[in-house]
Structures are given as structure tokens and as C-alpha cells.
N, C-alpha and C positions, 0 to 999 in steps of 0.2 A: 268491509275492511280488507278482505282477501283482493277482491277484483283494486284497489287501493293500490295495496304491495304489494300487486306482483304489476301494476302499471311502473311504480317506482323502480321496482328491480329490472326492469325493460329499459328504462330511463339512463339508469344509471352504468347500464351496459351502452347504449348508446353516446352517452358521453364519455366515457372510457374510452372507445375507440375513435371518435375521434379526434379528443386530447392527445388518443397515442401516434396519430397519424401525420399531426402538424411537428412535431419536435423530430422527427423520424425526418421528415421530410428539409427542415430545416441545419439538421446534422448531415445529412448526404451532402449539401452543400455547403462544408466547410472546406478549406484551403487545400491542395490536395496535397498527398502523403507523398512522399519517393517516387522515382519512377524505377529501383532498381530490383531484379529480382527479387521475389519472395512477398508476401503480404505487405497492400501501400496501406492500410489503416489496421484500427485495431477492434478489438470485436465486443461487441454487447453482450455478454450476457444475460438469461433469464434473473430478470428483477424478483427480487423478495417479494413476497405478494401482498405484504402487508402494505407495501408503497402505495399500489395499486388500492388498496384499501382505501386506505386515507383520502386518495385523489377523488374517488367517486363520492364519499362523504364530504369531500370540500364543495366538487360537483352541485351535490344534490342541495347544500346550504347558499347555493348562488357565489361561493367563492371559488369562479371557474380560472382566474388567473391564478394562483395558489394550487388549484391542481391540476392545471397545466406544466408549473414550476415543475411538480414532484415527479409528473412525469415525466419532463424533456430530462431532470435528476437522472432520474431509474434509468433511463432512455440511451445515456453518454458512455460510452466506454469505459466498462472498469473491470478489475480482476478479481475472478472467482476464487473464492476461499474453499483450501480443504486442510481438514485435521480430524473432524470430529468420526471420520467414515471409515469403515473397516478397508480392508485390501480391496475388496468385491465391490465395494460398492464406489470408487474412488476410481476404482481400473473403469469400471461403467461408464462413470460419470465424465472421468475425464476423456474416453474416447467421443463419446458423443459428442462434446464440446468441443476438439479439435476437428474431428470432422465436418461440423455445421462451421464451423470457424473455416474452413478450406475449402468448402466449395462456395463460400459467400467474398472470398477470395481476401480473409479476414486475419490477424493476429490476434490468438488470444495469448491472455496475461491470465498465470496459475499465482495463486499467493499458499504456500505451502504451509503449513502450521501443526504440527505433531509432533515436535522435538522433544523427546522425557524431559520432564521438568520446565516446560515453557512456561514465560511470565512466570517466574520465580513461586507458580499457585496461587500466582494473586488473580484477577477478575477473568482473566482469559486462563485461569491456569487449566490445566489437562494436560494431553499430547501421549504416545505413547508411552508402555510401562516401562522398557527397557529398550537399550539396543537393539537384539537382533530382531524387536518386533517393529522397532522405527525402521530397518532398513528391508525387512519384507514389503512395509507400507510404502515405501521410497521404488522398490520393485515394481510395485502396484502403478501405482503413478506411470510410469518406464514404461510397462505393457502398456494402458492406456495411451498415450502420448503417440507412441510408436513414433514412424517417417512422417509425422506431421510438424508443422512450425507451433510452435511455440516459446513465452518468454515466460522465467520460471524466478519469481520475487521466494527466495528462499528463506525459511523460518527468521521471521521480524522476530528481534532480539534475540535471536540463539546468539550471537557474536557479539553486541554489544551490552548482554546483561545474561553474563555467563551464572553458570552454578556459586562459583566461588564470590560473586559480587553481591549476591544476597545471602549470605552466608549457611546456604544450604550443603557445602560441601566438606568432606572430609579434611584430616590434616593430609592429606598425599593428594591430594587432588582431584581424586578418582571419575567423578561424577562432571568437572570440567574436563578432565580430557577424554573420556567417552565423548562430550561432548561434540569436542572437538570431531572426532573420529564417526561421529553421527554426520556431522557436514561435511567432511568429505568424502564418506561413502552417498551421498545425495550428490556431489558436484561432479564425482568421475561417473555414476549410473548413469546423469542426466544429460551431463552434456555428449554422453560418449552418444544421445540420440544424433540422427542426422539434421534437426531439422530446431535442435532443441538451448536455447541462451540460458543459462544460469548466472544470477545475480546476488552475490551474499550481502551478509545486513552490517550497514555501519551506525543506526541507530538514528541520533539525526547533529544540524550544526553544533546545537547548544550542549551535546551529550559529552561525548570524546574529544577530545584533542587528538588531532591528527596521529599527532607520536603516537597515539594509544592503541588507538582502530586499527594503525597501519598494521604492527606484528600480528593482531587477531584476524586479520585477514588470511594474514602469509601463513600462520597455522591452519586457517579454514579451508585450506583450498585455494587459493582467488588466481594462484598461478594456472592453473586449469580450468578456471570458471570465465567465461565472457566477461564479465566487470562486478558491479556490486551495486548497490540503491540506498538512498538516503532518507529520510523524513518519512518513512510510511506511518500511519497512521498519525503525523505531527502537524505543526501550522508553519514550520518555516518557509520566508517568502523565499520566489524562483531565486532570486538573487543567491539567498543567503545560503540556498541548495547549490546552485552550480557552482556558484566559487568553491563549497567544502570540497567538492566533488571533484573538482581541479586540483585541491591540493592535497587530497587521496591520490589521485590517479598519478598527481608530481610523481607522489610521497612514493609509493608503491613503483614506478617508473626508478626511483633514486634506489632504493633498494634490492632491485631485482642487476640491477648495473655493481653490485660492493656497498651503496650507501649506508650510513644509519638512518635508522628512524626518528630517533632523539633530536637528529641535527636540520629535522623538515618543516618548513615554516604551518605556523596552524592559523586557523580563523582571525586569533585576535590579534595577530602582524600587520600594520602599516599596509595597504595591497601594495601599492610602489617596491615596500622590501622586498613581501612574498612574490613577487613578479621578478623582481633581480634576482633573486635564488632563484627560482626557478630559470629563468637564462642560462644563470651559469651551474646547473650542476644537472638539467635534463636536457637529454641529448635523441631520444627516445621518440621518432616519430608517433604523431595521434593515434595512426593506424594500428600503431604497434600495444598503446598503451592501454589499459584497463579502461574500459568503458561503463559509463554508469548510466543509473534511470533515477528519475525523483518521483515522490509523489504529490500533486498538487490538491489532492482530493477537498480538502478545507483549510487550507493556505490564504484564501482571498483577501483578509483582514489581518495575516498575519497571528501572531501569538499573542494571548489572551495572556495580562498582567494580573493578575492576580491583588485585588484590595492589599495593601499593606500591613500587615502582622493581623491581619482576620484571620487565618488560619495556619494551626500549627504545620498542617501538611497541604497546602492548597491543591494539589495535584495538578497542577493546570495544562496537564495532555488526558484529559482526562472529563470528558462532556465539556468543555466550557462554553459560557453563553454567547450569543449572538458571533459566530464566527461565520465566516462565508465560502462555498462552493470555490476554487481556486483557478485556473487558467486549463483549457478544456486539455484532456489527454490528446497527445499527437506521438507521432514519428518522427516527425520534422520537426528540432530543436532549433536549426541553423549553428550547433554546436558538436564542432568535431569528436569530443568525449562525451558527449549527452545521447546515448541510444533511442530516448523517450523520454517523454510526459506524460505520465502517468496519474490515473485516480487506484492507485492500491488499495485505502479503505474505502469500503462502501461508504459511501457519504449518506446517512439517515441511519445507520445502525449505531446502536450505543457503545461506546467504552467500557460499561459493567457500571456498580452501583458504585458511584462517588461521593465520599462520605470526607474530604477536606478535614482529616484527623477527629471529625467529630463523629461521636456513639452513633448519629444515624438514627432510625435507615433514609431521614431523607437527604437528598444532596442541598446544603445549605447555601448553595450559590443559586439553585432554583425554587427550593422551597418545595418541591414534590423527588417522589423517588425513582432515580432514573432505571431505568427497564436493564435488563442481564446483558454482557458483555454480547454483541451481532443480533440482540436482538430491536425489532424499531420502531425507532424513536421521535414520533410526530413531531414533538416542539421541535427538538433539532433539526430535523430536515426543513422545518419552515425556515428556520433561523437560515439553514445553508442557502436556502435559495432567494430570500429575502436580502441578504447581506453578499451575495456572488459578486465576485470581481476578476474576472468582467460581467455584466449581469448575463443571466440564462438565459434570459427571455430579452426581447426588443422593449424598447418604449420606456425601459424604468428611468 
């Protein structure tokens, strides 16, 4: 049995590498990126290892297209998460990672996550205790980072699901405008790098209305900050991402000129109107204007509908089934206000336990109980690469 497995375990390294070698190879050979100063693609980093898991366990049962999938997944450009890491260990990490990102002549994407009071303590909640320990952590970062490039996805939902939206906050406000004062001590440390794009959070199409996002912006920072990102960890399609993001960028362009907010066309305007307003009231070249990134990371199928009055609280950003991998991250949008394409959530990591208003603890839309918020999630990631659009692999 020993001589057994450990043939197995030999085996299973063997196909490991070279499932990892074929999506490697096939990803170098995608369209190419920019040809203007600074990093033309964007950078991999080191995959969860559980991914890795999975693939050689597909491997080993004879389903090697299935862990092929999971690895050309792991394999594609997305951005590294930090929150859970002390100052030390974040300065480390993220040096490292811009450095292998620079000499492989690579842009990495930081997804920041520590803001006191993130995700209202719901599945992702933590983040620092107070202010001045979030903006040492934000230091932290700043050291690490240094004169390297990098693009900097800043705390998803700190601006479009403030303290005061979940009603965790005082009557004076206190803990929303810390908040506040949290992002922009992260947008002046970070961009003031040389090398470094800060991008605040508008949540995604279906959240805010234009009007709304627009002033949390203009409090957040966004005058100082490179642009802002839409749908991180959501399903909305490219479409439904770049139009919001155009009439952010109007909206924010009309404001910084004397406009109002109140008076900016949002999503659900006719585009023909929202396109004649915008005509007549931005004046504001591209160059000039706020630039944004999306994330496509499980967009492919779009947004998961939810059964009808099955559940009191369906959650439906929140694991849903059978969704698909999305349009791969690039640089190259072909759109003047679209800085990127981005996979900001790890695609195969979970959302946290989804309980669709029921006691639980399994998620009732699967029927088992889904694994803690970044931790992974086998069905899911089948689902994503099963369901990709455009698919990951050749030949489906």
C-alpha cells in the first residue's frame, strides 16, 4: 500500500504540472496588451492551493479536462486580497508581489479589504479596529508597494454600503464619517506612490443610482484618486458594467464643472436620452475624466434570478448556482474610460455561508453548506468553468 501512494502521489504531481503548463502557455498567447509605457498585461498571482487540490483529485479520477479547467482558472490574472494581515506581514507580502510583478514586466491588482466595520459583520465582516489602526495598515501597504506599478481595487463596499446603510451607526454620524476619512487617508497615501492607481468602490449597476454613488465618491476621495470600479465580486454583464461606468464618469465630469448630481442621467434612462445629456452638459475630455475598471470574474451568464417568492432574503450575490467565469482580464478595453478588465474576486472562493433567510446552516439553493467567506469552493469553481463565457478551454 505504501509503494501504492506514494506511486499515486508521484502521479499526481506529474499531472499537476503539466495541466499547469498547457494554460500558461495558452494565456501568453492572448491579444497583446498596450504598447505604452509601464506594464502591457497583468499579473498572476500565487493561486489558493486548495485549487490546486482539487485539479489533481479531478486528475487522478480520469476527469483531466475538469482539472485542466480549474487550473487555466487559478492560472488567469486576478487580484490579490489583503485585510486579514497585520502591518508586517502585508508590507512583506505586498513587496514581494510587486517585485515578481516588475521584473516579469507584469501589473499587479491589490484588492484592499480592512476598512473598520466592513461588510456591515456580515460573512466577510472583520477589517481593522479603529482608524488610526486602518491607516498604519494603509502605511503598511505604502511601504510595500514603494516605486513599483501597481493598480489598487480599494475596500469593496466601504462607499457603497456605508456604516450608516446598515444601521450600525450613531445619530451624528460618527462611524460613517470616520469612514469616510478612512478612504481618503488610503487615496492620498496611495496614490501619492509613483507608480501606484487608486480606484474607489461604486458597488455595482443594480445597487446605486448614479445620483447616489456620485456624492460618495466626491466625499471619498475620487478627485485624487485615478478613477473608481464597478461589479467586484457581482455578475453584471460587460455591457451593463461599462455603460454604469460612463455615467459615473459623465456624472462626476458634470460635477467637478458646478453640476448637480440629482440632475445626472442613471441606468434606467432611455441610452438615446442618457447620451443627449451627456452631449450637452459634458464638455470634459476622456483624458481628463475619471477612469474606471470592472470586474468580470463570474459575469459570464450574467445575474442569477432568483425562484420567485422562494426566499424571504434570496441573496443572490451571494454563491449562486451554475454561474460562469466572465470575459478574460485585460488592459485593452478599446474604451477610453475603461482602464481594465479585471477578475477582482477570486473566482472558486466562496461568498460565506448563504442561508437565503432560512435558519440554515445549509445553503437551500444547494442543498449543502457552503465553505466561509475566500474560503474554496469546489462546486463553484466547477460551475465557473463549466458555464465560462467565453469558455476557458477550447473545444466546449
Amino acid at each position: 500500500m505504501r509503494r501504492r501512494s506514494t506511486a499515486l502521489f508521484g502521479t499526481s504531481i506529474a499531472l499537476a504540472a503539466a495541466l499547469l503548463a498547457a494554460p500558461a502557455a495558452q494565456h501568453a498567447e492572448a491579444a497583446p496588451e498596450p504598447a505604452a509605457a509601464g506594464p502591457r498585461r497583468l499579473h498572476t498571482p500565487e493561486a489558493n492551493p486548495d485549487a490546486y487540490r482539487q485539479a489533481v483529485r479531478l486528475a487522478l479520477t480520469g476527469r483531466l479536462r475538469e482539472a485542466a479547467g480549474i487550473v487555466a482558472m487559478v492560472r488567469t490574472p486576478h487580484a490579490v486580497w489583503y485585510g486579514d494581515q497585520s502591518p508586517a506581514e502585508v508590507e512583506r507580502d505586498a513587496r514581494a508581489v510587486t517585485r515578481r510583478a516588475a521584473r516579469a514586466g507584469e501589473m499587479p491588482v491589490f484588492a484592499l479589504y480592512n476598512v473598520p466595520g466592513r461588510d456591515c459583520s456580515n460573512y466577510s465582516g472583520g477589517g481593522a479596529s479603529d482608524t488610526a489602526e486602518y491607516q498604519a495598515w494603509i502605511d503598511a501597504v505604502a511601504r510595500g508597494v514603494g516605486r513599483e506599478q501597481a493598480m489598487v481595487v480599494l475596500e469593496p463596499d466601504s462607499l457603497a454600503l456605508l456604516p450608516d446603510d446598515c444601521g450600525q451607526d450613531d445619530d451624528e454620524g460618527t462611524l460613517t464619517a470616520a469612514r469616510y476619512t478612512e478612504v481618503n487617508y488610503a487615496v492620498d497615501t496611495l496614490e501619492s506612490l509613483p507608480g501606484t492607481r487608486v480606484y474607489l468602490d461604486t458597488g455595482h449597476p443594480d445597487w446605486h443610482a448614479v445620483s447616489s454613488i456620485v456624492p460618495r465618491l466626491v466625499k471619498g476621495g475620487i478627485e485624487r484618486a485615478t478613477g473608481f470600479y464597478t461589479n467586484a465580486s457581482n455578475y453584471n454583464t460587460d455591457d451593463a458594467n461599462s455603460w454604469y461606468g460612463r455615467l459615473i464618469s459623465s456624472c462626476l465630469a458634470h460635477v467637478a464643472d458646478g453640476g448637480d448630481a440629482a440632475g445626472c442621467p442613471d441606468r434606467t434612462w432611455p441610452r438615446e436620452d442618457a447620451e443627449d445629456w451627456i452631449r450637452a452638459n459634458v464638455h470634459t475630455p476622456p483624458e481628463r475624466m475619471k477612469h474606471f475598471v470592472t470586474d468580470s470574474s463570474r459575469n459570464g451568464r450574467g445575474l442569477w434570478i432568483p425562484p420567485d417568492g422562494k426566499y424571504t432574503d434570496p441573496e443572490d450575490w451571494c454563491n449562486p448556482p451554475d454561474r460562469g467565469l466572465g470575459a478574460r482580464p485585460t488592459l485593452r478595453t478599446g474604451d477610453p474610460l475603461q482602464d481594465a478588465r479585471l477578475w477582482i474576486k477570486t473566482p472558486g472562493e466562496s461568498d460565506g455561508r448563504c442561508l437565503r433567510g432560512t435558519d440554515g446552516p445549509e445553503d437551500p439553493e444547494r442543498g449543502t453548506v457552503d465553505p466561509e467567506a475566500g474560503e474554496w469552493f469546489p462546486q463553484q469553481a466547477l460551475e465557473l468553468v463549466e458555464f465560462a463565457e467565453p469558455p476557458l478551454l477550447p473545444g466546449r
